[in-house]
C-alpha positions as CSV (number, residue, x, y, z in Angstrom):
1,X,113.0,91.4,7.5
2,X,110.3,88.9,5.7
3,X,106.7,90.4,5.4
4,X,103.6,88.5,5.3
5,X,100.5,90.2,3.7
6,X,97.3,89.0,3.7
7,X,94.8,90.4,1.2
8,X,91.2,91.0,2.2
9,X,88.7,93.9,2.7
10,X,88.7,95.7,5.9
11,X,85.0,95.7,8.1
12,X,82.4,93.1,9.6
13,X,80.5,93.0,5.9
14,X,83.8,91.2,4.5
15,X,84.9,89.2,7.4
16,X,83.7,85.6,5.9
17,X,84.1,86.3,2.1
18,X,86.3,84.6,-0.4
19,X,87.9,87.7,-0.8
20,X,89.3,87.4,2.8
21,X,91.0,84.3,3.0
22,X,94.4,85.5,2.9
23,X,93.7,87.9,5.7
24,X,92.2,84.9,7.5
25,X,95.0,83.0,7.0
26,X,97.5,85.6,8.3
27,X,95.1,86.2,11.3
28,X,95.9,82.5,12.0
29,X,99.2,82.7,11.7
30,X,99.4,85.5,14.1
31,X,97.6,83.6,16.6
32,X,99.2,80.4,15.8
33,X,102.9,81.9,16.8
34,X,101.9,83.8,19.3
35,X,102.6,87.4,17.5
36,X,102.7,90.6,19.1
37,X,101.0,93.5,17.6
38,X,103.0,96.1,16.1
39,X,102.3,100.1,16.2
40,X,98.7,100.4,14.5
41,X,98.6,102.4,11.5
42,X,95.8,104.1,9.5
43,X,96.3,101.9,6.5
44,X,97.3,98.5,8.1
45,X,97.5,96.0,11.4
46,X,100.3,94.4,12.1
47,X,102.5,92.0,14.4
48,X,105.9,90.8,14.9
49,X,106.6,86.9,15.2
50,X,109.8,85.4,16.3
51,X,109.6,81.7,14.6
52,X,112.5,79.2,15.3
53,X,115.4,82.1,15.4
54,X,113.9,83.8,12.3
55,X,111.8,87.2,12.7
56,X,108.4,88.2,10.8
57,X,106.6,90.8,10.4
58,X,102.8,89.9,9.5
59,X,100.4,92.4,8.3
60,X,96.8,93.2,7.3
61,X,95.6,95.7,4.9
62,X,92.9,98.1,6.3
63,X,92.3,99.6,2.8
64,X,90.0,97.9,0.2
65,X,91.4,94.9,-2.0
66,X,91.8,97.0,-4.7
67,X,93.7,99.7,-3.1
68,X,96.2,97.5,-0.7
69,X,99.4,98.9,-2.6
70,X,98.7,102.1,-0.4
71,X,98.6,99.8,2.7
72,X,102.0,98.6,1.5
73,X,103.5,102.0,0.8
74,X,102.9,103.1,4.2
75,X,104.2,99.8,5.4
76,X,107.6,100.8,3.2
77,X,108.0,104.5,4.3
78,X,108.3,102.7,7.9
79,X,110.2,99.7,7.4
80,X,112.4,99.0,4.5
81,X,111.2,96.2,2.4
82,X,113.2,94.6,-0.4
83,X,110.7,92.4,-2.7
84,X,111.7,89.1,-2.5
85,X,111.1,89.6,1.2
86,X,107.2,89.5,0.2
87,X,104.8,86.8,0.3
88,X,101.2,87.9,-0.2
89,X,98.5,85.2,0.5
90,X,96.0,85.7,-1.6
91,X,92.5,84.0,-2.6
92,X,92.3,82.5,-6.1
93,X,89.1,81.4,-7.7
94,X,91.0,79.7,-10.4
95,X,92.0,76.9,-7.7
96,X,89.6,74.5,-6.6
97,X,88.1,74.9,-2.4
98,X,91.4,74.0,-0.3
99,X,94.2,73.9,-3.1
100,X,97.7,75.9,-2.2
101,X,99.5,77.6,-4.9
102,X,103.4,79.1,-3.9
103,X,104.9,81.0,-6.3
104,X,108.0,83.0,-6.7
105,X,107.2,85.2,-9.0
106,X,104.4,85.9,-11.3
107,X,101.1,88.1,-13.1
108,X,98.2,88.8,-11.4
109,X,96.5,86.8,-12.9
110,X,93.6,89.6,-13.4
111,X,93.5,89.8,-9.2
112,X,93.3,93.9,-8.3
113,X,94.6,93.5,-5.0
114,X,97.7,91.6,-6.4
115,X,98.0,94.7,-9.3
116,X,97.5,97.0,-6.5
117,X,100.7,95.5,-4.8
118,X,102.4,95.1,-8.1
119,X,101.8,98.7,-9.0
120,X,103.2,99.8,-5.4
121,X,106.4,97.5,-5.4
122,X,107.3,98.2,-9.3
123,X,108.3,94.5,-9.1
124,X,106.4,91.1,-9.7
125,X,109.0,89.7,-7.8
126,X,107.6,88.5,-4.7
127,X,105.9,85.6,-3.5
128,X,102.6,84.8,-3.2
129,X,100.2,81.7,-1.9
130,X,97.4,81.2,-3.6
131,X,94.6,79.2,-1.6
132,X,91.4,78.3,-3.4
133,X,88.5,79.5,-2.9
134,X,86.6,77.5,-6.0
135,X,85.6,79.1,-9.1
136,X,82.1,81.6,-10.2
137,X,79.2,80.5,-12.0
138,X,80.4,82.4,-14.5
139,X,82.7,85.4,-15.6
140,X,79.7,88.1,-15.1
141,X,79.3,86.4,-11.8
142,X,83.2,87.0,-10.4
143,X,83.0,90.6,-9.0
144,X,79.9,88.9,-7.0
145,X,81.3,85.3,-6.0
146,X,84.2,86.4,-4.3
147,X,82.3,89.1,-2.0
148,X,80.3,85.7,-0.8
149,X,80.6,83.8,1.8
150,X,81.5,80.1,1.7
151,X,78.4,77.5,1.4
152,X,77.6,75.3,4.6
153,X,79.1,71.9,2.5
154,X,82.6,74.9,2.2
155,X,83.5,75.7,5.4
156,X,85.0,72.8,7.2
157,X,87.5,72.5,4.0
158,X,88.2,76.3,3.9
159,X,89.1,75.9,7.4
160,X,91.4,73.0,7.2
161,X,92.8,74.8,4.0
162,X,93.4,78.4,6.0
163,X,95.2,76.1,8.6
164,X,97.1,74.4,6.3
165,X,97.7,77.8,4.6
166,X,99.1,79.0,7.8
167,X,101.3,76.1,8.5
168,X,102.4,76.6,4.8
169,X,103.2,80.5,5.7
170,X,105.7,79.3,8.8
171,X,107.2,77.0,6.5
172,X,108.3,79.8,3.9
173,X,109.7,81.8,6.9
174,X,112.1,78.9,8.6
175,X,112.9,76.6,5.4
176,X,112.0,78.9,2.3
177,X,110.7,79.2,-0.7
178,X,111.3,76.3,-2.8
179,X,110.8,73.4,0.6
180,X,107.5,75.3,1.1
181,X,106.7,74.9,-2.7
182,X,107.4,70.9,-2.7
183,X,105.5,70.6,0.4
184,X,102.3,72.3,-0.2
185,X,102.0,72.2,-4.1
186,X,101.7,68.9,-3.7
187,X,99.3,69.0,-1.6
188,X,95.0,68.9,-2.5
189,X,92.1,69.1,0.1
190,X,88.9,67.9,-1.1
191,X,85.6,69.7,-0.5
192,X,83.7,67.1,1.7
193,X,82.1,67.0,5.2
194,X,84.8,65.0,6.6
């Protein structure tokens, strides 16, 4: 059955961050579709979605970014999982505020909670969204942007980006990979108050 993982930090203090948009954009999905939640587990949250006659499985990582592979492993030693099954949504700081990135298959791209999952699957492929979350100051800065919350003149295009994000996640479970990719690739928000 397809999984959906969103990537964040679990607790209050990460909530808002950069580093959370993928677990934001799950939690919208979840209460887009209407999901039901799942037996809770130590390492993760969870819900099951039943989306125009196709079933997901949505789920949440309660360990830190950098460990979610464990989160995944206990996911696996419940449910069977076959990789291209996967799609993480992830943030990227690489993209500019409110871009959407699908791929098939891929690195890291220096991400830990991406190696984390790499290292747990033995596989790189999966597929992952990136969504944009706009780029550090600088290189030293990194470790420190994404652990920030958005700027006032941010929010309103990280939101419509997280709902886009989430309509781009139900597209990947009813028409698949490749329609999801021509449809959002394509598409660029703006940062702007509109």
């Amino acid at each position: 059955m397809p999984l959906v993982l969103g990537l964040g930090n679990p607790g209050a203090r990460y909530a808002r961050t950069r580093h959370n948009t993928g677990a934001r954009v799950v939690e919208r999905v979840v209460a887009k579709v209407h999901a039901e939640p799942l037996p809770e587990a130590s390492e993760y949250r969870a819900w099951h979605a039943r989306i125009e006659e196709q079933d997901l499985d949505l789920m949440v990582s309660r360990t830190y970014m950098n460990d979610t592979g464990a989160a995944l492993a206990a996911w696996h030693s419940r449910q069977a999982l076959a990789p291209e099954d996967l799609l993480v949504v992830v943030d990227d700081v690489y993209l500019p505020i409110g871009r959407l990135r699908f791929r098939g298959t891929g690195s890291t791209g220096g991400h830990q909670g991406l190696a984390s999952v790499e290292n747990a699957l033995q596989s790189r492929n999966w597929a992952r969204l990136r969504v944009g979350v706009g780029a550090a100051e600088s290189s030293e800065r990194l470790g420190e942007h994404v652990l920030e919350e958005f700027e006032p003149e941010e929010l309103k295009p990280m939101e419509r980006a997280i709902e886009r994000a989430a309509d781009a996640v139900v597209c990947w479970t009813t028409e698949g990979l490749a329609r999801a990719m021509n449809r959002f690739n394509a598409e660029e928000e703006e940062v702007s108050e509109s």
